[in-house]
Gaussian input, Z-matrix of N, CA and C with variables (Angstrom, degrees):
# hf/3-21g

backbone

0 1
 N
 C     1     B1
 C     2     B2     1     A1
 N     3     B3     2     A2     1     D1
 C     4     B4     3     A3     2     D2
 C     5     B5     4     A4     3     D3
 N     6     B6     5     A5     4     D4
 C     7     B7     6     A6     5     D5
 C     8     B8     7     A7     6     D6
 N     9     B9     8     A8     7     D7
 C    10    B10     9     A9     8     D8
 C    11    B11    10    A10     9     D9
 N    12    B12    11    A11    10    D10
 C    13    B13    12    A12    11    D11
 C    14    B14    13    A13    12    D12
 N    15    B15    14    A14    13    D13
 C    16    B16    15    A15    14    D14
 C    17    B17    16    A16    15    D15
 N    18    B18    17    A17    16    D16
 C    19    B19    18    A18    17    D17
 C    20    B20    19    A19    18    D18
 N    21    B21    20    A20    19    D19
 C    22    B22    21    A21    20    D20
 C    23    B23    22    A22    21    D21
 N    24    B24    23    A23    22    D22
 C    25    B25    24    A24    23    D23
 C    26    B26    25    A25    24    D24
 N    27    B27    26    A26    25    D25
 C    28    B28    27    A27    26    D26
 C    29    B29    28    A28    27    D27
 N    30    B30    29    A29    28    D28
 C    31    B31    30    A30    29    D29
 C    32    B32    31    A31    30    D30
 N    33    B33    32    A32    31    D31
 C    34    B34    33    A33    32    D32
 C    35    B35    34    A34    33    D33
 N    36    B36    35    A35    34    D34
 C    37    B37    36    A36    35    D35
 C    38    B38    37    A37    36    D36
 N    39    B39    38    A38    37    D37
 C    40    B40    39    A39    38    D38
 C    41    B41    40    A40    39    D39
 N    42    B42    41    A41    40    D40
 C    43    B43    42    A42    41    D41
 C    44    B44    43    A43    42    D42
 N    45    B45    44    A44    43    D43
 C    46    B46    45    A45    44    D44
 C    47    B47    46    A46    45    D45
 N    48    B48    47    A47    46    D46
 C    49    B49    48    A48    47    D47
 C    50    B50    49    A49    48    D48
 N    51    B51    50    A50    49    D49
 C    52    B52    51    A51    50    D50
 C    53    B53    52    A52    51    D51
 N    54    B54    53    A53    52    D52
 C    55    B55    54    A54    53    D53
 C    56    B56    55    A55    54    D54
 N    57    B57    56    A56    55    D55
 C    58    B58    57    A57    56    D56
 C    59    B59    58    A58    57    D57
 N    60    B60    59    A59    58    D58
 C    61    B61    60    A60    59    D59
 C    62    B62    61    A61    60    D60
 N    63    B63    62    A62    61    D61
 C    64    B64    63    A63    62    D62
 C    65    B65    64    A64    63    D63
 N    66    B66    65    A65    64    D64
 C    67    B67    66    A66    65    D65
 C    68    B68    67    A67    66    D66
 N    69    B69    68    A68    67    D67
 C    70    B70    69    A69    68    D68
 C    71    B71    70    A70    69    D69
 N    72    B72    71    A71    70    D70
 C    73    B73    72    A72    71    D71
 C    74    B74    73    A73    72    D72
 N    75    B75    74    A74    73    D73
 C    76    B76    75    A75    74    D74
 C    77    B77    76    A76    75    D75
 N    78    B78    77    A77    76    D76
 C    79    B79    78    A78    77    D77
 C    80    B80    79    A79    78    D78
 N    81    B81    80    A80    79    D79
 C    82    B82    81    A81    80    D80
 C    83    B83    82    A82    81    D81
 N    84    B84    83    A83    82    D82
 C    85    B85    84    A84    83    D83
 C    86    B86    85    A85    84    D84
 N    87    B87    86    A86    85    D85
 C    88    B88    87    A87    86    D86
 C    89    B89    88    A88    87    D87
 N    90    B90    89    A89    88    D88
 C    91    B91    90    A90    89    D89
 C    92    B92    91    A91    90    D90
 N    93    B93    92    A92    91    D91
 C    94    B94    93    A93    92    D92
 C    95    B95    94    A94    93    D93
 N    96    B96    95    A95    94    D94
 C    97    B97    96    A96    95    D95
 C    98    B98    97    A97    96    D96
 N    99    B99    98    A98    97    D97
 C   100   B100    99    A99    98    D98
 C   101   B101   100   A100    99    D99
 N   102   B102   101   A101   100   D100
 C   103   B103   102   A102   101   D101
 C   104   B104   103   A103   102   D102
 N   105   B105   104   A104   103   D103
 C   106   B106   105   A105   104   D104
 C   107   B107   106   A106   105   D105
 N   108   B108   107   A107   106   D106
 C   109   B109   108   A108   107   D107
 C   110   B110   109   A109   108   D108
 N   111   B111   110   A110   109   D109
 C   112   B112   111   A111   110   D110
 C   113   B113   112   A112   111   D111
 N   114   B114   113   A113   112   D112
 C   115   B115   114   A114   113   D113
 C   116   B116   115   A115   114   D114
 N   117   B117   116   A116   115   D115
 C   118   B118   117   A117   116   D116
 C   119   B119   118   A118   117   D117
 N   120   B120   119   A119   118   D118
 C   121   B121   120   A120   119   D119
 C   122   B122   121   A121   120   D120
 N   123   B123   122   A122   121   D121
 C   124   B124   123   A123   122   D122
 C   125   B125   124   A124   123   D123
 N   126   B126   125   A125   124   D124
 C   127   B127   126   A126   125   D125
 C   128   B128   127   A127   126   D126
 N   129   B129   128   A128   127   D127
 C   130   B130   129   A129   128   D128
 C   131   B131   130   A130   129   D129
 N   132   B132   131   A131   130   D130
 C   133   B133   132   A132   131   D131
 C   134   B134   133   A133   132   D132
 N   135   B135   134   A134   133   D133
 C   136   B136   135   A135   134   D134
 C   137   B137   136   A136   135   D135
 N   138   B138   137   A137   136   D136
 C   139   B139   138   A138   137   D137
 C   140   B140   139   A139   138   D138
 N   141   B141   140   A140   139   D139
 C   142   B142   141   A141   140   D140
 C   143   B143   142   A142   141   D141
 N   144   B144   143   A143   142   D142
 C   145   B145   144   A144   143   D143
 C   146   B146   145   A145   144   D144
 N   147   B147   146   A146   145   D145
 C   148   B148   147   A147   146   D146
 C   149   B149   148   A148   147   D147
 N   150   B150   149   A149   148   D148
 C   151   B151   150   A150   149   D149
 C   152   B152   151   A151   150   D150
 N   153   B153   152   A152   151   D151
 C   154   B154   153   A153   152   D152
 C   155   B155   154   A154   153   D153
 N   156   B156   155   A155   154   D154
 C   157   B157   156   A156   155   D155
 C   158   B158   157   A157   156   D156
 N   159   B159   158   A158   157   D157
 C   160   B160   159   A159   158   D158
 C   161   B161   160   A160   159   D159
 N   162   B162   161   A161   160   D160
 C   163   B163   162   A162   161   D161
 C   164   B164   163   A163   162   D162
 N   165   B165   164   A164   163   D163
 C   166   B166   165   A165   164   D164
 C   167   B167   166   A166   165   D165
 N   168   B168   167   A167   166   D166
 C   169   B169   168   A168   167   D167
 C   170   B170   169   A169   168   D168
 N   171   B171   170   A170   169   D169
 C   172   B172   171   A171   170   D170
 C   173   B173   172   A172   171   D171
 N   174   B174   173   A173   172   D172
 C   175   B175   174   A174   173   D173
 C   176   B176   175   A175   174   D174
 N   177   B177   176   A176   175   D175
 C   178   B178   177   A177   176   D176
 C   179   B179   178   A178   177   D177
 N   180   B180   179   A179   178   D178
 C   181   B181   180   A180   179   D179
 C   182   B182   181   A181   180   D180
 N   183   B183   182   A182   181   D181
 C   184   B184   183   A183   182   D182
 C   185   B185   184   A184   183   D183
 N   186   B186   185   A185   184   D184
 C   187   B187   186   A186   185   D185
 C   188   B188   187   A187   186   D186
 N   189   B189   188   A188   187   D187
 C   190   B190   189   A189   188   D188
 C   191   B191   190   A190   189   D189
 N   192   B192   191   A191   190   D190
 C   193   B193   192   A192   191   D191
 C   194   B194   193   A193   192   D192
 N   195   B195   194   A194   193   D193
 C   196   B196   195   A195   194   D194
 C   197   B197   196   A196   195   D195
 N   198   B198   197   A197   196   D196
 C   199   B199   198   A198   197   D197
 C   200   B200   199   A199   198   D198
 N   201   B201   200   A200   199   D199
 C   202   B202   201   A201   200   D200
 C   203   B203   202   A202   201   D201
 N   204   B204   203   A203   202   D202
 C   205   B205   204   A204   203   D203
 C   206   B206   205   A205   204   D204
 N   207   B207   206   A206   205   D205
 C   208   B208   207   A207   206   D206
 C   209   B209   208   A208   207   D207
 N   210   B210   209   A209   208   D208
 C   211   B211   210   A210   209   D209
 C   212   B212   211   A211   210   D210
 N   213   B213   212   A212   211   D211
 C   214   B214   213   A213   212   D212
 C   215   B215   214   A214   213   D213
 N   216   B216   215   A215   214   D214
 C   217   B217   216   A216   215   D215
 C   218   B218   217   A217   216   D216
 N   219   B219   218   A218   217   D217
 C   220   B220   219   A219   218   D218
 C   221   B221   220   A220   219   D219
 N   222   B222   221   A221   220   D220
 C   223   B223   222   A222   221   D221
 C   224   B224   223   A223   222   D222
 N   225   B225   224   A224   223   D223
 C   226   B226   225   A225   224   D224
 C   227   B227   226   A226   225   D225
 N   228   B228   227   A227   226   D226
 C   229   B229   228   A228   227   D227
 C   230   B230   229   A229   228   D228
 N   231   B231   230   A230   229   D229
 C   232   B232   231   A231   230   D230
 C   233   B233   232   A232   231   D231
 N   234   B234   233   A233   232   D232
 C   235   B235   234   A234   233   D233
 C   236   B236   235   A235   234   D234
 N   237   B237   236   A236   235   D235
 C   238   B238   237   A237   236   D236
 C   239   B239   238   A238   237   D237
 N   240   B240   239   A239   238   D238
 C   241   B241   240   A240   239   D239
 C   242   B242   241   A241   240   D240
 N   243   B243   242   A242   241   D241
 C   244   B244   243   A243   242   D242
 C   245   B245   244   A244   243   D243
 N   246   B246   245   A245   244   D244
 C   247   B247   246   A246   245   D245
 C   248   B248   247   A247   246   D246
 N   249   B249   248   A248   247   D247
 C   250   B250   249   A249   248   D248
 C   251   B251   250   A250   249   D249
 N   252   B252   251   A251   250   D250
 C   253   B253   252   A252   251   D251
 C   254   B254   253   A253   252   D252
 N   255   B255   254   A254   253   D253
 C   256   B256   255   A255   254   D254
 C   257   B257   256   A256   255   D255
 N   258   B258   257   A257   256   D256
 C   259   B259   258   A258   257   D257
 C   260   B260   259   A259   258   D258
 N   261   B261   260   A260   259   D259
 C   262   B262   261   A261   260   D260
 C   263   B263   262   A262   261   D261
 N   264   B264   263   A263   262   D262
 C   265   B265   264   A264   263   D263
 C   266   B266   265   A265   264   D264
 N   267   B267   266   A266   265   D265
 C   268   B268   267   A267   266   D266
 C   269   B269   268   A268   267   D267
 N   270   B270   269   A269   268   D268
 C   271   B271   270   A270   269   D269
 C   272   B272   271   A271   270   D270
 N   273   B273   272   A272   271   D271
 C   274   B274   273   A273   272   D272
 C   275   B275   274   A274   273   D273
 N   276   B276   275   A275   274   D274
 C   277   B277   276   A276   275   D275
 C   278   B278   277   A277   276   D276
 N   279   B279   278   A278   277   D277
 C   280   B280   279   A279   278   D278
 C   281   B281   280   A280   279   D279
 N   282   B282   281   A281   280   D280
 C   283   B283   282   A282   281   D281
 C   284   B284   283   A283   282   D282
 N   285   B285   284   A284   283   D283
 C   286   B286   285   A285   284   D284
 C   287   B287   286   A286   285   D285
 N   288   B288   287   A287   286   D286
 C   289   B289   288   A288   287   D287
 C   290   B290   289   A289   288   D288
 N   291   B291   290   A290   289   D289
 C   292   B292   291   A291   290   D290
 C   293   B293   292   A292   291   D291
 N   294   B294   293   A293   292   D292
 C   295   B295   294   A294   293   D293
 C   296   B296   295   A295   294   D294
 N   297   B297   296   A296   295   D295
 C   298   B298   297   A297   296   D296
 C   299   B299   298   A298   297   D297
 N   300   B300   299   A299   298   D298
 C   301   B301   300   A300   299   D299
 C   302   B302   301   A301   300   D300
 N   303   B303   302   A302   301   D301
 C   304   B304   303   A303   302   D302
 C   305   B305   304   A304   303   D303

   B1=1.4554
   B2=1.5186
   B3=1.3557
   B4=1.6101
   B5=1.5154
   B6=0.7633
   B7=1.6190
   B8=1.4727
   B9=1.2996
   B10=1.6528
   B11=1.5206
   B12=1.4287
   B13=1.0242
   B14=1.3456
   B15=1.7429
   B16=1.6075
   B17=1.5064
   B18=1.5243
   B19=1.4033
   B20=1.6114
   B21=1.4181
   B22=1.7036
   B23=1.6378
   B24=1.5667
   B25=1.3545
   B26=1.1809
   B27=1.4973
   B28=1.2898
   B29=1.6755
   B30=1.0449
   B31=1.6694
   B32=1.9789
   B33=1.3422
   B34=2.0882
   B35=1.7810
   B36=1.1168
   B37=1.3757
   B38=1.6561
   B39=1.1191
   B40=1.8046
   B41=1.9173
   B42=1.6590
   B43=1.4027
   B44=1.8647
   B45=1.3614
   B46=1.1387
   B47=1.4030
   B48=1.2710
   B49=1.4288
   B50=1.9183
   B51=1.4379
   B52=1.6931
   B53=1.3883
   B54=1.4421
   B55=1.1493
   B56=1.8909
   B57=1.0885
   B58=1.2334
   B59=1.9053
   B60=2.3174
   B61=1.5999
   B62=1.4292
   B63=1.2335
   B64=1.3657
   B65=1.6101
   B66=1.0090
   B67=1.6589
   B68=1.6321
   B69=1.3789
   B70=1.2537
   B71=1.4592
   B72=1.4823
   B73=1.2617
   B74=1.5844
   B75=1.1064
   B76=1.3453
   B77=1.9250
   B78=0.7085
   B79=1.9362
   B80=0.9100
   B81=1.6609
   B82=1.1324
   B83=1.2965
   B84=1.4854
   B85=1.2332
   B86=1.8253
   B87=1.3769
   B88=1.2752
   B89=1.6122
   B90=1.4345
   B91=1.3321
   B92=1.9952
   B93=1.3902
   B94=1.3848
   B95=1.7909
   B96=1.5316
   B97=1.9817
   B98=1.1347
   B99=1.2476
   B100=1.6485
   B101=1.5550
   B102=1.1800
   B103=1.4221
   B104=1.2629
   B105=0.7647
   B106=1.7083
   B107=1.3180
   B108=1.4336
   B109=0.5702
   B110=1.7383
   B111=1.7476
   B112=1.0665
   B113=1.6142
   B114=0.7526
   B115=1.9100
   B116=2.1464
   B117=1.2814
   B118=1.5971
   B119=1.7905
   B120=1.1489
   B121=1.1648
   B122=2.0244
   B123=1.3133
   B124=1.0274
   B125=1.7394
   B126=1.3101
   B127=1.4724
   B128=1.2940
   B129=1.4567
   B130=1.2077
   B131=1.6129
   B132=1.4598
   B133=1.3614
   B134=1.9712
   B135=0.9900
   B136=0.8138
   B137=1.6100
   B138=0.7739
   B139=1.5775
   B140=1.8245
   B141=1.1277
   B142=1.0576
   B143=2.0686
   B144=1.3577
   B145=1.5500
   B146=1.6987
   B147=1.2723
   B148=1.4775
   B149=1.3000
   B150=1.2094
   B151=1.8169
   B152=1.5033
   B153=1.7463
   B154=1.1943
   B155=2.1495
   B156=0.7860
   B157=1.5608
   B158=1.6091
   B159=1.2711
   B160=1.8749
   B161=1.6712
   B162=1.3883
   B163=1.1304
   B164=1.7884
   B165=1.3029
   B166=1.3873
   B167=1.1606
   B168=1.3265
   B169=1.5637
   B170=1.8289
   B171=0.9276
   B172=2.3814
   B173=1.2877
   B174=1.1771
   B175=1.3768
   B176=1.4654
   B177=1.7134
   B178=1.3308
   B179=1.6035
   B180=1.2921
   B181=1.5256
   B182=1.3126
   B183=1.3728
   B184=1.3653
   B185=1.3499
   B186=1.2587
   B187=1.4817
   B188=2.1891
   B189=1.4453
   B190=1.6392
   B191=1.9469
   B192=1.3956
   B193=2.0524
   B194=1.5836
   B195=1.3846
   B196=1.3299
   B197=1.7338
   B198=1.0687
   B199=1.7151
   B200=1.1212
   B201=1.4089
   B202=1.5682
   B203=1.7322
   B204=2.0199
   B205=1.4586
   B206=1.7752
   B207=1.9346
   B208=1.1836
   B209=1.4811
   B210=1.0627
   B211=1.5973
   B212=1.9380
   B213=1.5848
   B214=1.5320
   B215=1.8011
   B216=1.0945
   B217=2.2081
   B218=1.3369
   B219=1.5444
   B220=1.7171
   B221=1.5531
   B222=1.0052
   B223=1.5573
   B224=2.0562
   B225=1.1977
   B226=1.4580
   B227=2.2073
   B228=0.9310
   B229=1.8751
   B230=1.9551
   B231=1.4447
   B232=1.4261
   B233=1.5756
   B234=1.5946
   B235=1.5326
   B236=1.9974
   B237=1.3268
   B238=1.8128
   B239=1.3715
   B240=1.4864
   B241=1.5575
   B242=1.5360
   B243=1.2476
   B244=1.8380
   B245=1.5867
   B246=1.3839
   B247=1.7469
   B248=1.7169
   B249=1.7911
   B250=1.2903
   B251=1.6244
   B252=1.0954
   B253=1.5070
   B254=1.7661
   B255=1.3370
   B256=1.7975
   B257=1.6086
   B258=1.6361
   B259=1.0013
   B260=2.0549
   B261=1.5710
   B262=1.2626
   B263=1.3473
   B264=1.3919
   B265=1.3246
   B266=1.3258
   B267=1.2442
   B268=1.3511
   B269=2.0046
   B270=1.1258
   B271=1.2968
   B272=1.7519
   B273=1.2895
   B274=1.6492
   B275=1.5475
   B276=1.8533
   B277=1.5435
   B278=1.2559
   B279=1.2638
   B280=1.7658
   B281=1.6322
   B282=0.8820
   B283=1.8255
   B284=1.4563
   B285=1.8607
   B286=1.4540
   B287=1.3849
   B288=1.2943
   B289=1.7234
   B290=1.0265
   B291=0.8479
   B292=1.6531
   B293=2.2633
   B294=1.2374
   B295=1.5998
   B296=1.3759
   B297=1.7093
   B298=1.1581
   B299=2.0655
   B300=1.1385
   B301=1.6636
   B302=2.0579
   B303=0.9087
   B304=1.3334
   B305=1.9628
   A1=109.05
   A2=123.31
   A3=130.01
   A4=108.35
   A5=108.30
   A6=97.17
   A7=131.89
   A8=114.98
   A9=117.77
   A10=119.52
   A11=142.13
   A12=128.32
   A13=84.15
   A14=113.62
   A15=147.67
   A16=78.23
   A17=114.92
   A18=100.93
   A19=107.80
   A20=92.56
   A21=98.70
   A22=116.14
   A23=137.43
   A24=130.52
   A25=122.01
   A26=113.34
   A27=139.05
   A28=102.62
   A29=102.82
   A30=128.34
   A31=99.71
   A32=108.44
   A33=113.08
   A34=75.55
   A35=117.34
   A36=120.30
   A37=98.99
   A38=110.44
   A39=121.15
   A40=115.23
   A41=104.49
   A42=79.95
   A43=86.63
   A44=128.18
   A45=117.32
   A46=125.64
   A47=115.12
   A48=125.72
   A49=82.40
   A50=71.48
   A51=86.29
   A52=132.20
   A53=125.88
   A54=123.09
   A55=137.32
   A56=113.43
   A57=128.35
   A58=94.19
   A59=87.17
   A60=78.14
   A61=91.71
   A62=158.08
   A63=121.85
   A64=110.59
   A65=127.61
   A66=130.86
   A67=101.13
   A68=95.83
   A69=101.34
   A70=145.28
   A71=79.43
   A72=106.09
   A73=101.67
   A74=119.01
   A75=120.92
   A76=94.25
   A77=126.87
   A78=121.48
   A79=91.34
   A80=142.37
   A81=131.23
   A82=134.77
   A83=102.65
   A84=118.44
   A85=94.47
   A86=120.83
   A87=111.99
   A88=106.91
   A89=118.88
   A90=96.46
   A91=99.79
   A92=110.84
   A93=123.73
   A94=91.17
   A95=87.69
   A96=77.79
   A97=121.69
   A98=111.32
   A99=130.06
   A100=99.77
   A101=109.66
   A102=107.80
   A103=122.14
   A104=124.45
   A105=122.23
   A106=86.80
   A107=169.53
   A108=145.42
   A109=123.38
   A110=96.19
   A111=116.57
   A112=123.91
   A113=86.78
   A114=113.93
   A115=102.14
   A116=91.83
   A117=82.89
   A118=107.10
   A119=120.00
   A120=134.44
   A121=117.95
   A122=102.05
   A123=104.99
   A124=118.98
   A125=123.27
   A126=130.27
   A127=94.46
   A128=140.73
   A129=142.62
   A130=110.90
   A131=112.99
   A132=145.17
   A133=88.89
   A134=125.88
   A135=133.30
   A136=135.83
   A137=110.15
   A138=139.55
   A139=101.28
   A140=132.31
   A141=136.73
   A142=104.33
   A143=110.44
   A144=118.33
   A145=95.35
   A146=112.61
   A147=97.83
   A148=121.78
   A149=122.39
   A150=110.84
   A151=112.95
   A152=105.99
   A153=105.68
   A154=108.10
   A155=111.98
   A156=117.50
   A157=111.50
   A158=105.39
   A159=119.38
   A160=90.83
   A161=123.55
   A162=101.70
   A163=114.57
   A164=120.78
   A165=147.42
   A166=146.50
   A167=107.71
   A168=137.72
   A169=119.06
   A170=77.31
   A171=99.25
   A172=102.44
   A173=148.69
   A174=127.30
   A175=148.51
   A176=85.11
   A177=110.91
   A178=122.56
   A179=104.22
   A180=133.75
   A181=98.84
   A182=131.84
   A183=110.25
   A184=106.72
   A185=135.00
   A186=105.72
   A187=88.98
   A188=99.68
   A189=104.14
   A190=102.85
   A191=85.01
   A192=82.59
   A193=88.99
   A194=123.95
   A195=117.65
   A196=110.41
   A197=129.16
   A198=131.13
   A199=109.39
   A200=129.43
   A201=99.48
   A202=93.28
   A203=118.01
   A204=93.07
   A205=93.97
   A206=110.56
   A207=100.54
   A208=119.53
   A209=128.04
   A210=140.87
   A211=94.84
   A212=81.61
   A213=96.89
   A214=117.21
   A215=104.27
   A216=104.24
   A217=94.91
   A218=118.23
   A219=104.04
   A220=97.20
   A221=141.79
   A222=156.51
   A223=86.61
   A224=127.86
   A225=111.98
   A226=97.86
   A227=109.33
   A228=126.73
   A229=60.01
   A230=120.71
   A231=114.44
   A232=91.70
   A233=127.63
   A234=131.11
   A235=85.01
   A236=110.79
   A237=125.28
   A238=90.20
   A239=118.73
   A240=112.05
   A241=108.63
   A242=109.21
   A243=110.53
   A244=86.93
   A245=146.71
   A246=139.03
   A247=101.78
   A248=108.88
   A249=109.61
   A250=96.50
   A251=119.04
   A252=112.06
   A253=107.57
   A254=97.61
   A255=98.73
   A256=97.92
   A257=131.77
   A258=112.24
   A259=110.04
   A260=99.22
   A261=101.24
   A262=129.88
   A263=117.45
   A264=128.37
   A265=130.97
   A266=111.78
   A267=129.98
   A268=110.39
   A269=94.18
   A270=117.36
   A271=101.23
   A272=109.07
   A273=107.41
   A274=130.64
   A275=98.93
   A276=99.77
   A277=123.32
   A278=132.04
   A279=125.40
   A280=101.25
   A281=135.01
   A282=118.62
   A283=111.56
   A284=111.14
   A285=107.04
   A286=111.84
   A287=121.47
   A288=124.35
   A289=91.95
   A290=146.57
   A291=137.63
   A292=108.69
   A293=96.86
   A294=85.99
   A295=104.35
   A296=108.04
   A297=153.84
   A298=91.91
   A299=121.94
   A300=127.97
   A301=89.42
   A302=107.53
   A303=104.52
   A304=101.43
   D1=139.26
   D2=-177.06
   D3=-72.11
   D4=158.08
   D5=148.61
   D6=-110.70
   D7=137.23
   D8=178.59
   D9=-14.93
   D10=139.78
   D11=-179.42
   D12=-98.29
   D13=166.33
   D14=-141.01
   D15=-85.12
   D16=-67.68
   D17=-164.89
   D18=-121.73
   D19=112.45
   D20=-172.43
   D21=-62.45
   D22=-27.38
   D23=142.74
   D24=-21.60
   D25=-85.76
   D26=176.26
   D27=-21.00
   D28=-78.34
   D29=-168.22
   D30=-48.73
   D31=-23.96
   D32=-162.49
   D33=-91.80
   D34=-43.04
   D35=-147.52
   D36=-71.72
   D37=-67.30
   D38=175.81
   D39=-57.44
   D40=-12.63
   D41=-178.86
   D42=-119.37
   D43=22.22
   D44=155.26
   D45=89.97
   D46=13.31
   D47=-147.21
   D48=-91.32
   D49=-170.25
   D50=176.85
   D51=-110.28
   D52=14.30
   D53=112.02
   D54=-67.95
   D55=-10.55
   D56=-162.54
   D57=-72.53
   D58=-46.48
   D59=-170.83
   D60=-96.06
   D61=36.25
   D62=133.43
   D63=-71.05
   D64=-29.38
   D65=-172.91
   D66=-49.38
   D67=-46.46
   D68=176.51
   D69=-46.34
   D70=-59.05
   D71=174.31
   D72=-58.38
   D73=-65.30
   D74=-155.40
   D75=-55.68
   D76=-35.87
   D77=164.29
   D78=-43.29
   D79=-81.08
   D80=-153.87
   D81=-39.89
   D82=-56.51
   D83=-158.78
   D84=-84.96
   D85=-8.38
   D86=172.96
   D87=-89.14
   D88=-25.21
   D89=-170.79
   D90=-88.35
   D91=-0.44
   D92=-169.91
   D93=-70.41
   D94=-59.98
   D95=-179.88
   D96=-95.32
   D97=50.57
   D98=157.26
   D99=-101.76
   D100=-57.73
   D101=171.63
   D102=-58.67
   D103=-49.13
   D104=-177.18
   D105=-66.54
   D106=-93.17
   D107=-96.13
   D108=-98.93
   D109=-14.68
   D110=158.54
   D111=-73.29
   D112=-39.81
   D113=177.86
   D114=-64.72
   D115=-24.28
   D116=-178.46
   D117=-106.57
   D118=-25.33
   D119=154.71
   D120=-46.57
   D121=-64.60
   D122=168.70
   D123=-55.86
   D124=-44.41
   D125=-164.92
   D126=-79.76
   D127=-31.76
   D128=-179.86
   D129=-55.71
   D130=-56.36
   D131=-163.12
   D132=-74.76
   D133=-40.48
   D134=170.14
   D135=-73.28
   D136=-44.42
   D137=159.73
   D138=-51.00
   D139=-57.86
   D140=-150.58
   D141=-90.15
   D142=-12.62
   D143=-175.98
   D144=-62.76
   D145=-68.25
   D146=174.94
   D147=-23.74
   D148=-64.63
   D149=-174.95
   D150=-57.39
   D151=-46.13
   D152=-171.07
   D153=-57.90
   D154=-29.23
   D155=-178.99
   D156=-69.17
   D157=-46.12
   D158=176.03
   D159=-57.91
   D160=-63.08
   D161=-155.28
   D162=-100.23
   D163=29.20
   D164=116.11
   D165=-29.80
   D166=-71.14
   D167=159.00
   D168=62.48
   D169=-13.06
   D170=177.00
   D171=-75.59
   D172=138.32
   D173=148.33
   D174=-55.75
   D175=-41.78
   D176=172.16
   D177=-49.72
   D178=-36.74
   D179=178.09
   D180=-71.41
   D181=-42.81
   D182=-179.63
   D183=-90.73
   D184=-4.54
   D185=-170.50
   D186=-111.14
   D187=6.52
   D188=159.50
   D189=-68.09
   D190=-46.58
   D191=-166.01
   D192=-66.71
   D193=-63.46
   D194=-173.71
   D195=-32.90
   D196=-70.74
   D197=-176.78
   D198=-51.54
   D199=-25.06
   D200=-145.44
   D201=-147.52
   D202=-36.29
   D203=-160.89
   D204=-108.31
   D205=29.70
   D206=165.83
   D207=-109.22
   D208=12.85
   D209=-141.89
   D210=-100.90
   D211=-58.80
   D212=-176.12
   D213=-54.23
   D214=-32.67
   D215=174.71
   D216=-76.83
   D217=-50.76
   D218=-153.48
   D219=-74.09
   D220=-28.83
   D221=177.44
   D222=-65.48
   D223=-52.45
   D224=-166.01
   D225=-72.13
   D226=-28.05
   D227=-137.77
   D228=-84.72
   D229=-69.95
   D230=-134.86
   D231=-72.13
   D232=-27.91
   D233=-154.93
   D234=-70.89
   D235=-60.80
   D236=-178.95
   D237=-32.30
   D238=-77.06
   D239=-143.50
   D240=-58.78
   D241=-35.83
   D242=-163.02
   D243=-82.77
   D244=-50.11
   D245=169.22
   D246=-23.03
   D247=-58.72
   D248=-160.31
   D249=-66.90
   D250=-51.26
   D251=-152.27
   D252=-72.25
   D253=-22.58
   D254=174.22
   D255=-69.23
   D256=-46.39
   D257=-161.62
   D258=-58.31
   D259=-48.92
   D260=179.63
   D261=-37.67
   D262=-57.19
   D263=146.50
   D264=-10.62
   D265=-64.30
   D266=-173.95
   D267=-82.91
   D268=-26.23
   D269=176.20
   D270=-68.91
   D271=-59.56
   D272=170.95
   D273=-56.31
   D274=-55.33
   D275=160.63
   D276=-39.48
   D277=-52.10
   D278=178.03
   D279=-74.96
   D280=-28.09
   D281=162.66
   D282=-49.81
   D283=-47.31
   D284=-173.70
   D285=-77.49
   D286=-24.26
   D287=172.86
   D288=-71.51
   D289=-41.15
   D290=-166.24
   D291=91.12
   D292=23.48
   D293=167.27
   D294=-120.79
   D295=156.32
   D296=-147.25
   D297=-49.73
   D298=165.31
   D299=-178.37
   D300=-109.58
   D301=136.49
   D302=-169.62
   D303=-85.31

């Protein structure tokens, strides 16, 4: 008789089985809607400069929003997504060690 491996994740995950790839999967599809969700945040924020520029109408004023009052979202959108996707990550590693999700 074998004995149990230390960390039964770990062990589904490296020999491929089919729990191994839902574990997997489920990373995926979490760091998938991290992205999308950044990705829709951003296109939103984006999407919306046109009006804000029409109803502007200065130039100077737009290439003020352009320099200066767009830096600060895409700087918040990009700081969120990489927070979320480390948590996920790290969130999986202790599934595959096998300790507790805090």
């Amino acid at each position: 008789m074998r004995p149990l491996p230390r960390y039964r994740a770990q062990s589904e995950i490296d020999e491929q089985t089919a729990l191994g790839d839902a574990y997997v999967r489920s990373l995926m599809r979490g760091q998938l809607r991290a992205g999308l969700t950044a990705f829709a945040v951003l296109a939103l924020a984006a999407g919306t400069l046109p009006l804000v520029f029409a109803a502007l109408g200065s130039a100077a004023v737009v290439w003020a929003v352009l320099g200066f009052a767009t830096g600060p979202p895409l700087t918040l959108i990009a700081w969120w997504y990489v927070r979320r996707a480390e948590r996920n990550e790290r969130d999986f590693a202790r599934l595959v060690e096998g300790r507790p999700t805090p």
